[in-house]
N, C-alpha and C positions, 0 to 999 in steps of 0.2 A: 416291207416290215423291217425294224431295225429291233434289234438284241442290244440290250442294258450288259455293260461291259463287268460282268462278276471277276471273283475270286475262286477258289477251291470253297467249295462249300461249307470244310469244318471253320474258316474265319469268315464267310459270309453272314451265319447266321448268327455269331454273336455281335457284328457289324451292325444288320439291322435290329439285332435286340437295343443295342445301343441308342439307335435313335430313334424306336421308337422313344424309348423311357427318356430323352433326351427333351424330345415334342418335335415337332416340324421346324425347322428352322427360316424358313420364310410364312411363318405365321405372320409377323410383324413386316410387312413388306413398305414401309411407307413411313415417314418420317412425319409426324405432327406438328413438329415445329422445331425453331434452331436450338433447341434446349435439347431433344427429344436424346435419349442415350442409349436408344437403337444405333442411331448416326457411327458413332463413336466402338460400339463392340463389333460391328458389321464394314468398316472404312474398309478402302482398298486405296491406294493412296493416288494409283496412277489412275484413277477415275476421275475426268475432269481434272486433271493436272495444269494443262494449256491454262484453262479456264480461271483455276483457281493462281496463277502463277500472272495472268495479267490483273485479274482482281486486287491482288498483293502489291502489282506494279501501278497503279492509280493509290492504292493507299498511301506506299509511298510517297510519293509525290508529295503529299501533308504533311509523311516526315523531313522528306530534306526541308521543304520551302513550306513551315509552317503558315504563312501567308498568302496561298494559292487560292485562289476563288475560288467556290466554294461550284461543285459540277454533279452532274446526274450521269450515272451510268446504269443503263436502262441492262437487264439478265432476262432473258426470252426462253421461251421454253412451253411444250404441251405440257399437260397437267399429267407430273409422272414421273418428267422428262430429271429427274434429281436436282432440281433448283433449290430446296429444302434443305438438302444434304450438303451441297458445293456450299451454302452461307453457314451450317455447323461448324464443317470444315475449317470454315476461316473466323471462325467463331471460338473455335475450342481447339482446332490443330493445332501441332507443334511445327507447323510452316508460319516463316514472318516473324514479326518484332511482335511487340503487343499494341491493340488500341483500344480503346473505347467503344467497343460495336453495342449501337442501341437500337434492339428489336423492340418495334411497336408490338401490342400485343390486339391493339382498337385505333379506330380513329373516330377522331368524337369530332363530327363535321359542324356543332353547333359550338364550336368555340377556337378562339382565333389560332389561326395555325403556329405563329409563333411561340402565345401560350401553351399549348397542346403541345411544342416539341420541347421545350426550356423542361417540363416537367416528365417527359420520357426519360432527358438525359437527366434529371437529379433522379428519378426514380431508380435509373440501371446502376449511378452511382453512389446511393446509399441502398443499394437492396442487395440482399443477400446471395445471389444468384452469380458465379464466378465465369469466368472468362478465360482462357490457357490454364484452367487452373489458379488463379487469383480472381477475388474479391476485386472490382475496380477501385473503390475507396482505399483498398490496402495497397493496389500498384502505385494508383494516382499519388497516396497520401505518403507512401517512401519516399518517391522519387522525388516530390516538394519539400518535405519534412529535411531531411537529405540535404538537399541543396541549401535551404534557408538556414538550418542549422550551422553548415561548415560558415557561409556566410556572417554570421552573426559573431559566429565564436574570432574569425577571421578580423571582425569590425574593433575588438575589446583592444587596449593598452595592456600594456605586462602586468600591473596589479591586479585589473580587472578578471583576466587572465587565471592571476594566482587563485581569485577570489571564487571561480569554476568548481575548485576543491580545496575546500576549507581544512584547516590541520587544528586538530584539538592535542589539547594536555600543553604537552613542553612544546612538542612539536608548533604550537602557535606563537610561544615564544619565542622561539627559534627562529620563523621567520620575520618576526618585529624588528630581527636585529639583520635582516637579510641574510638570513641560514635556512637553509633547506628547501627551497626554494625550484632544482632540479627538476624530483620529482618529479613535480606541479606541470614544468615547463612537458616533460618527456608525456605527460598522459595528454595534454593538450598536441600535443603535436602526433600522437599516435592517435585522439581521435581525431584530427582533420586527414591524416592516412587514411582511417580507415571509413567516414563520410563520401570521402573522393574517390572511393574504388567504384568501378560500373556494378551496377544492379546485374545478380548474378543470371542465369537461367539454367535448367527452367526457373524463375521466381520463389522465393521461398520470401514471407514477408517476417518483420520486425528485426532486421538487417539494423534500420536504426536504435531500436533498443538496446540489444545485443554489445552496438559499439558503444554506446553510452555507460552500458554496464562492466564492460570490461576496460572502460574506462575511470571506473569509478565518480561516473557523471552522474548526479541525482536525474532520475526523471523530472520530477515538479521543480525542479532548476535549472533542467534544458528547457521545458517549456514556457519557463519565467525568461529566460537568456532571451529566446526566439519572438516572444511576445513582442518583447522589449525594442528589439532591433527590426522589428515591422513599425511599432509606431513610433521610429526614431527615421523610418525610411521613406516610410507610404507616405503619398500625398493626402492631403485635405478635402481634398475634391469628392463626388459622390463614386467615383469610378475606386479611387484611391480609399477611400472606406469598407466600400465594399470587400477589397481584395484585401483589406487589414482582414476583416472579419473571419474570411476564407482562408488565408493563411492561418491562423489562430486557430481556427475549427479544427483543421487539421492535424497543428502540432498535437491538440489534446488527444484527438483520435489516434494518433500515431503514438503519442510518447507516454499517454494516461490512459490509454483503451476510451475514451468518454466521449461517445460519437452524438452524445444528443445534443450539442452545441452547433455542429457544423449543420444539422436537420434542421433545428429552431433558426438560424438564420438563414437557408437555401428556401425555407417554405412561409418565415413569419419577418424575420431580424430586417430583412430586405427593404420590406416597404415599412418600416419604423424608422428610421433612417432620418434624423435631422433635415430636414429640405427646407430653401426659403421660397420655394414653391411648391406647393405638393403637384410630383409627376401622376400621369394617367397613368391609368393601367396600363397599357398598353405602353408607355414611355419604362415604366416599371420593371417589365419582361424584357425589351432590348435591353436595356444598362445589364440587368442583373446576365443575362444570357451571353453580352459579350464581353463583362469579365471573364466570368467562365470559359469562357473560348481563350480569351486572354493567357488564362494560368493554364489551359492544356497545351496551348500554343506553345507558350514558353517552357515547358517540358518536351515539347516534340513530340508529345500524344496525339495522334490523330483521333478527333471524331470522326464516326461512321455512323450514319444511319440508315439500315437497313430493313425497308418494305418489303416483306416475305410474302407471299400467298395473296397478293394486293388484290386479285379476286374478292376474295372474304374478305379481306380486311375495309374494302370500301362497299359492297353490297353483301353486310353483315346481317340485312332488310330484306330478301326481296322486294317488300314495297317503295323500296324509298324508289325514287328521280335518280336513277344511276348516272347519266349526262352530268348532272348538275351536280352531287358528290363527285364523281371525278374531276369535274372542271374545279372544284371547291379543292380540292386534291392539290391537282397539278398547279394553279394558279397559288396557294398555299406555298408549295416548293420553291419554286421560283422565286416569291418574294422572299423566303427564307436563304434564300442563294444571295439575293439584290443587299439585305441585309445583315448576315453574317459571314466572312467571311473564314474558309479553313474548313468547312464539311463537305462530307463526300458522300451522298447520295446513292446508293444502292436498291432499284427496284426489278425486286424479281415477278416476273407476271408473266402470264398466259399470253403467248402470240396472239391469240383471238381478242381478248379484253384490250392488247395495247392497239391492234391495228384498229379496232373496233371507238378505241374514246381518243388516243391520238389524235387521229385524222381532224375531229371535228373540233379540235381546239383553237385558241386566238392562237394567230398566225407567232408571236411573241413568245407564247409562251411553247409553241411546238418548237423554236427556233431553239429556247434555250435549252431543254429536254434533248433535242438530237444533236447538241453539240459536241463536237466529238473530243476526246481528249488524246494528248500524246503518252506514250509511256516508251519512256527507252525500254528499247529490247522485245519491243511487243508492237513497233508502229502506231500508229492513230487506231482509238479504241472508239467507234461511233455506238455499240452495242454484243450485248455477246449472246449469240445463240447454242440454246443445248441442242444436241442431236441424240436421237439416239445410238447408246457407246458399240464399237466394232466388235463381233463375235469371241477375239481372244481378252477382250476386258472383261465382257460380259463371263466367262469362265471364270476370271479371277474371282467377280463378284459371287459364284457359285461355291468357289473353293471356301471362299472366306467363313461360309456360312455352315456348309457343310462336316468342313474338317475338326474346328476345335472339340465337337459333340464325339470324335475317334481319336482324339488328343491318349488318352490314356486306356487305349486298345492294347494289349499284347499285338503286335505284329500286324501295325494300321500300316505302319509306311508299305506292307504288301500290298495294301488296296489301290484301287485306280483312282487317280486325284479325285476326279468326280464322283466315287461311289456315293449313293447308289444308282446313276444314272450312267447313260451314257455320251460321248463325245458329239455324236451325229444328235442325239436328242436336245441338249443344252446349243448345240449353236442353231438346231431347227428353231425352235423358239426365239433363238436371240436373230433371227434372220427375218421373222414374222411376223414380233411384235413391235409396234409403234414405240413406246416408253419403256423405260429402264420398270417401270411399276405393274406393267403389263406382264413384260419376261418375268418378275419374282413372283408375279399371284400366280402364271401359268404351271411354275414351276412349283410353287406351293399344293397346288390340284397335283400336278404329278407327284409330289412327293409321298403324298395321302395315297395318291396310288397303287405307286413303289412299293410304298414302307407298310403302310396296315392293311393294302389290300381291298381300299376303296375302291370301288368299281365308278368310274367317271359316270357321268349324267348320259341319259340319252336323249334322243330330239327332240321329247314329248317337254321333258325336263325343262331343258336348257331354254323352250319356248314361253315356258310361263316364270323362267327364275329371275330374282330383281339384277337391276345391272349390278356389275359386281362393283363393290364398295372397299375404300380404302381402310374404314375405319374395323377394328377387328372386333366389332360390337357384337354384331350378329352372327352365328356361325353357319355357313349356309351351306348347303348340298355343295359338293366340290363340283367344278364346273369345267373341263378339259376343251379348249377349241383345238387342241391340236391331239389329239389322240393317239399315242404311239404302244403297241403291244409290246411286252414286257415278257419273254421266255424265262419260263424258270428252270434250271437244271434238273435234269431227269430225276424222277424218285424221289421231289419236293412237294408235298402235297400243301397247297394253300391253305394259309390259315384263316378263319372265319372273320370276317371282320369284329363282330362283337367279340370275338375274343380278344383284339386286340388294340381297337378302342379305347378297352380300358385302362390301357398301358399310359395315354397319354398323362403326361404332367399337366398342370393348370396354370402354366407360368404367366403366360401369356392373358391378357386381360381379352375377356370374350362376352363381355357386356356394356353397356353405356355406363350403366354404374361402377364398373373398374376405370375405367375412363373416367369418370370421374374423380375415384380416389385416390387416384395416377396425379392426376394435375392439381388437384386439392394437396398432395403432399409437397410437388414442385413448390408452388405456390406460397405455403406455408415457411420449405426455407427460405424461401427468400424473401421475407416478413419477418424470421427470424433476428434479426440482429438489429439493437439499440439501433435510434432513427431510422431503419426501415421502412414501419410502418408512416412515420411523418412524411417522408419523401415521395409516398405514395401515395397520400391523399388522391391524387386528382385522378389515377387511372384507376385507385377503390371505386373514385365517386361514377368514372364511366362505367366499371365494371357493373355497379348496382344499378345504373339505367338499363346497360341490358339485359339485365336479370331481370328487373321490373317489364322490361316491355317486351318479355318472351313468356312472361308468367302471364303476361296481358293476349297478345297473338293465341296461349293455348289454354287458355279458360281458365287459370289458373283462378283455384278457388280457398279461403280463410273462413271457414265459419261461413256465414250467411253473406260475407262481403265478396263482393269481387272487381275487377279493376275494367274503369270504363274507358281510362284516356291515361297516356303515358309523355309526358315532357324528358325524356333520359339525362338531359342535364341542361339548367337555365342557370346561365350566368347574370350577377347582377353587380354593384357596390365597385369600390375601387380596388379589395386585397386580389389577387392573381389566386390566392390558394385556396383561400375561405369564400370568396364568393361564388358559390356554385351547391345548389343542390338537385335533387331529382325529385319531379313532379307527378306523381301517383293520383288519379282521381275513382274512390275507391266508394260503391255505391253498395247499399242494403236493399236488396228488392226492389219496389218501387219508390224509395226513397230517393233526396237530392243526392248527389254525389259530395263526399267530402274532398274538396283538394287539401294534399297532402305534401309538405315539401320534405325530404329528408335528406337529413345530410351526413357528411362525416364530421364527425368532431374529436379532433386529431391532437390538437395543441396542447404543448406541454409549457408547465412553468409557466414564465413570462407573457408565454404564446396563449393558454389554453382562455382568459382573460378576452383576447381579442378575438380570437376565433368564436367564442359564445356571442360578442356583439354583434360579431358579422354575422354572423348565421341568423341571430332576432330579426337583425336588420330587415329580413326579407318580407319581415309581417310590413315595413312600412311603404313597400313597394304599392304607388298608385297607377291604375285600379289594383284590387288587392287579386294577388294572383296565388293564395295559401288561406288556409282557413286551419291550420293543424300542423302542427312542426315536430318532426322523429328526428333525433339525434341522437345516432350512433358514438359509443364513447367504448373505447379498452375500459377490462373488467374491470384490473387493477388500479382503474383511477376515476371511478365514479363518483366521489365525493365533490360536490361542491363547496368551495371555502372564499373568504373573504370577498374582490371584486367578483370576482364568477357568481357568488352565493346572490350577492345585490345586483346584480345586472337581472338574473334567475327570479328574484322576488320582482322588483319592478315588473317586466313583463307581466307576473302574474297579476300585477294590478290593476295592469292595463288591460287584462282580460285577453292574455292572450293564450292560443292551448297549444300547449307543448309537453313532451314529455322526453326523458330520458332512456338510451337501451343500455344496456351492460352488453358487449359483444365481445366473445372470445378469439382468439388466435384463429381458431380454425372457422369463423365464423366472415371473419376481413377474409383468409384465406379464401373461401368460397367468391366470393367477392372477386379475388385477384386474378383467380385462376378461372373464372367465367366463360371472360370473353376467349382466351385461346382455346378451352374446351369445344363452344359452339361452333367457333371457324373452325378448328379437327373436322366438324360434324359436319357442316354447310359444305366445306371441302371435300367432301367425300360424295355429294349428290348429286349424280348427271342434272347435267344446266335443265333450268324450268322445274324440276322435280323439288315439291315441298321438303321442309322438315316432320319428320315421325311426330305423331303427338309426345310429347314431352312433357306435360300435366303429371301423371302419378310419377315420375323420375325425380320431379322439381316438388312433388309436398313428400315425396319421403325421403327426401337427400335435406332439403332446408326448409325440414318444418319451422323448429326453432326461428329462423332468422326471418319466412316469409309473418311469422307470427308479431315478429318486432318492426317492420316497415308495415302492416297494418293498420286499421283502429281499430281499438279493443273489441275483442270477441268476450261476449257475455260468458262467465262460466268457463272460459278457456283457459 
């Protein structure tokens, strides 16, 4: 029997009063995904440090020698083992330079892998969702804006020069006659000072405005300067258009705030593009995808992309042909390796699921996969496995969680690092359990039993209770495999549990539907910000298949309608952005089923025009594969005008039935924030075990919206 290491009693019990009213601190044992900001209040740094310090040494790699083919480096680990946490880390730590890391949040196996990754990375780079603490558009768009500016200003003649900062009254006359002229020279020459200084850290963005202002540089005449000097430089060619265009997006978003330019040409501007052939789709996405790589290259940005949870991410089904999605997967990678190069490949996955679809791959593409890479200082890196961490981390990790909750005790530094536990109990634990996820749930039971006097399960219990689950939805009877007796110092009478229960805070999300509006707020910021939501078209459009064919798996019901067959996304026409909707076959009783294609319709300005045609377009697909077209539009711009209005009437002459949604913020949001919700959920289910019914979660979270991808309900 081992004794829980106390205090003098008069600071023990305001110690535990403290955390009760605190709540358990390993309620949240598990990280949901690389966003999740558990991660982040809970780090320990020397956790996975190795780990995280060769990860950093491959990224590299893309920064010295922007030109480095493009490699897979495969993160192994039990489910638990903190692969979640280690990609946060290097996601949001202040270890390393900055890059690009674009976490999948789906993978949409019915659409080409190339296309499917070209629109991750515009998505992570116009979406709202920050990285070290910067926006990726705000790091990317300095350090370009920055550079091409000092350039441009660099390229001018001395008059040109003067002409930077205009002098009104006498002063203009003054220099007609070449008077006063100084000045002009000294602000020019203190902005290319202060252009040319390194980007600071941590990052703080509008570095370039700031110098332009205290230059007395107009905005709207640095971004006329910078225009100017792209299309006095770039070439003619379709490669050299392109990165005009991208440049220019840029300057506006940097030096004008006005990011809806750089969105209308990443999602629409692309395939407009003068050609004296019109390219394939598929021709479309390379070109467009490796500029892009081009202008990150030549900043020294590394792309990363990292497959978190690839479990869930590829058998996000259990029905689907898992062999054949991973093979569709992996063979995917690879030709994205064959054809771009400068990306680095990051897959974190369960030892059982790699050894398990590995093995059964073309010989080709296992070859390229286990190719190992060099990293000075770290040897050849063929793959990294987690282990679970040695007993004295595992403490750190305790400390971490434990202490701040006695941060502003009278006379905590008296307590035992570990209160309220003891030294022998935390390294029992950390000695017994498999995963790092394992030691925090055990420890989470214990602390319930510590702290309010939970009385652990007995064997009657512990034989009928569900496996224990990651996700912190359900709150179940605390579950003890390691059960250690806990003395309490003489003349302490235990306090009742129900009285002290009620002590707990409710911080902690302890239903699916906090969960849900956990990741509907995520979501939301990062939809927030001009072109956001454009940039995101195509992972809205996967998010709403799988919303559709989860509502379809659990009976989900509209009025008298319900859904018979789900297509989650059919590609069709030539645009990469606008050709894709999702296919709903939704029947009344005994009635035919209506096929139903919905889609997003995202396009602004110039864009919104072409996006309505493509989207019609689908009715002319033979044989007809839609009998009925939903098209999702933002609130604030449902009005149809001019070519939109005539395209809109036609159709209708043609007899064709469509109709209009008005969709709000929080409406895409649900949408965005979906599919990471469901893999949360699918992640949390011993292998084989279904998902909970989900029917009354999904019509009272998104009545509204399942109401608007239906047919009309009579009366509704």
């Amino acid at each position: 029997m081992s004794t829980a290491v106390v205090p003098s009693h008069s600071l023990e019990e305001p110690a535990l009063e403290v955390l009760r009213r605190s709540g358990n601190a390993f309620r949240n044992y598990f990280a949901r995904n690389p966003d999740d900001e558990v991660c982040a209040r809970y780090h320990v740094p020397e956790l996975f440090a190795r780990e995280r310090e060769q990860l950093l040494g491959v990224v590299d790699l893309y920064r010295r020698d922007p030109g480095t083919h493009s490699e897979v480096v495969p993160v192994l680990g039990n489910k638990g083992a903190g692969k979640t946490h280690l990609l946060h880390s290097i996601k949001h730590g202040s270890e390393g330079a900055w890059q690009l890391l674009v976490t999948p949040g789906t993978y949409q196996k019915d659409t080409e892998f190339l296309e499917y990754l070209l629109f991750q990375v515009i998505d992570t780079l116009l979406g709202g969702g920050k990285q070290k603490g910067a926006r990726p558009l705000e790091y990317v768009g300095e350090e370009l804006v920055r550079r091409l500016l000092a350039q441009a200003v660099v390229s001018l003649n001395p008059q040109q020069r003067l002409d930077l900062f205009p002098a009104h009254g006498l002063g203009g006359w003054a220099r007609k006659l070449g008077l006063g002229t100084s000045q002009a020279q000294e602000r020019t020459q203190w902005l290319l000072d202060a252009l040319a200084r390194p980007t600071p850290r941590p990052f703080v963005p509008g570095a370039t405005r700031r110098a332009c202002a205290e230059a007395g540089f107009d905005f709207q005449r640095a971004c006329e300067t910078l225009s100017v000097h792209v299309e006095r430089t770039e070439a003619h060619n379709t490669h050299g258009l392109m990165r005009r265009h991208i440049y220019q997006g840029f300057a506006r978003a940097v030096l004008l705030g006005e990011e809806a330019d750089l969105a209308n040409f990443l999602t629409f501007g692309f395939a407009e593009l003068e050609f004296q052939v019109r390219p394939t789709r598929q021709v479309l996405v390379v070109a467009l995808f490796k500029v892009l790589m081009d202008v990150l290259r030549g900043l020294r940005i590394p792309v990363v992309v990292a497959f978190d949870q690839l479990e869930d991410l590829l058998l996000a089904r259990r029905s689907d042909d898992a062999h054949r999605t991973a093979e569709a997967f992996f063979a995917g990678i690879v030709q994205a390796m064959h054809q771009i190069d400068g990306m680095c490949f990051l897959v974190f996955a369960e030892r059982g699921l790699w050894n398990r679809f590995v093995p059964s791959l073309d010989g080709y593409i296992q070859d390229r996969l286990n190719n190992p890479v060099h990293v000075p200082g770290h040897g050849t890196v063929k793959a990294l496995r987690l282990e679970a961490p040695p007993p004295q981390l595992v403490r750190r990790v305790v400390e971490a969680r434990l202490r701040p909750a006695l941060t502003e005790l009278p006379g905590a530094a008296d307590l035992p690092e570990l209160f309220p536990f003891s030294g022998e109990q935390v390294e029992r634990i950390a000695a017994t359990e498999p995963t790092l996820r394992d030691m925090l749930q055990q420890y989470r039971h214990l602390f319930d039993h510590v702290v309010y006097g939970e009385a652990p399960a007995g064997p009657e219990e512990k034989s009928v209770a569900p496996t224990a689950s990651r996700l912190p939805a359900v709150e179940e009877a605390p579950v003890v495999k390691s059960v250690v007796v806990v003395q309490s110092p003489a003349g302490r009478a235990p306090q009742a549990a129900s009285q002290v229960v009620g002590a707990k805070p409710q911080a902690a999300p302890t239903n699916l539907g906090d969960q849900w509006d956990q990741e509907l707020r995520g979501a939301r910021r990062k939809l927030e910000p001009e072109g956001a939501l454009t940039g995101a078209t195509r992972e809205l459009q996967a998010g709403l298949g799988a919303f559709l064919q989860l509502c379809h798996e659990h009976g989900v019901k509209v009025g008298p309608w319900r859904l018979q067959h789900v297509v989650g996304e059919w590609t069709f026409g030539d645009h990469p952005t606008y050709g894709a909707v999702t296919i709903a076959h939704w029947v009344c009783k005994d009635g035919q089923p209506w096929k139903v294609g919905i889609g997003l319709f995202l396009g602004r300005g110039p864009a919104k025009p072409k996006d309505l045609e493509k989207k019609l377009a689908a009715f002319d697909v033979e044989p007809a594969v839609i009998d009925h077209l939903i098209l999702l539009r933002p609130e604030d711009d449902l009005a149809l005008t001019g070519k939109s209005k005539t395209l809109w009437q036609e159709a209708e002459r043609r007899g064709r039935h469509a109709r209009l949604e008005a969709v709000s913020l929080d409406g895409f949001a649900a949408l965005y924030g979906f599919p990471r919700w469901l893999s949360s959920l699918t992640e949390t289910l011993p292998q084989g075990q279904p998902l909970p019914n989900l029917a009354d979660l999904l019509q009272d979270r998104c009545e509204r919206l399942l109401q608007q991808v239906c047919m009309p309900v009579q009366g509704g």
